[in-house]
C-alpha positions, -999 to 999 in steps of 0.1 A, spaced: 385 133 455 372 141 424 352 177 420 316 173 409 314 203 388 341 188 368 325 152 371 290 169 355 311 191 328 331 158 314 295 141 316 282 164 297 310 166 269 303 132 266 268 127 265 273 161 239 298 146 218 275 112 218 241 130 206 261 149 182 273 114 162 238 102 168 223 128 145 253 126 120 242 90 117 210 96 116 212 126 90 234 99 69 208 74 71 177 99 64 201 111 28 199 74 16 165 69 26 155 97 5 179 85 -24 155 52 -24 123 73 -21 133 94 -48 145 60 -71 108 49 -64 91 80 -71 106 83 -105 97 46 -113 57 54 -105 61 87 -123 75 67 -151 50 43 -150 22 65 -144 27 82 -176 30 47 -199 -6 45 -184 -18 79 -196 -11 60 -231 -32 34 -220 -59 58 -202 -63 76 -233 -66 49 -261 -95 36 -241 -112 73 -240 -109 76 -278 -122 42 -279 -154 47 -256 -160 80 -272 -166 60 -304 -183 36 -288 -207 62 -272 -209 79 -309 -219 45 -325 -241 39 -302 -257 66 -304 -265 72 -339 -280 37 -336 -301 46 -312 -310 74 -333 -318 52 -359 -338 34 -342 -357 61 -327 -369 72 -358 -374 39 -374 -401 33 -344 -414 73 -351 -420 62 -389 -437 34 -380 -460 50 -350 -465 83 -373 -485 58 -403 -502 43 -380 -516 76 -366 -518 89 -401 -541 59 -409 -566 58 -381 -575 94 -387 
């Protein structure tokens, strides 16, 4: 008959030796699963800075925008104060 303390050591080695390629797998896979990741991050990194380009054209652009618009309505505003400041000057 066969022992059982050498039936549960060879069981053991086994299901040892089994969890041990397991995790090599696994460690394998995980390496060129982060190879991808990395691929991926470098192509939004890459992309995120063409839009900084982009991102700041259309800052220069709106702070010209806001600097037009608001001499105009600088302008304006004292267009309407010349007005408003004869006809005060002419009903006293």
């Amino acid at each position: 008959m066969i022992d059982i303390e050498l039936f549960l050591k060879v069981i053991f080695y086994i299901s040892l030796i089994i969890l041990v390629v397991a995790g090599v797998v696994l460690v394998i896979k995980l390496i060129f699963t982060l190879k991808k990741v990395d691929g991926i991050l470098d192509n939004v990194d890459h992309k995120a800075n063409q839009l900084n380009g982009a991102f700041d054209i259309v800052d220069n652009v709106t702070g010209a925008i806001n600097g037009v618009s608001g001499k105009i309505a600088t302008a304006i505003y004292d267009t309407v104060n010349k007005f408003t400041d004869r006809k005060k000057d002419k009903n006293e």
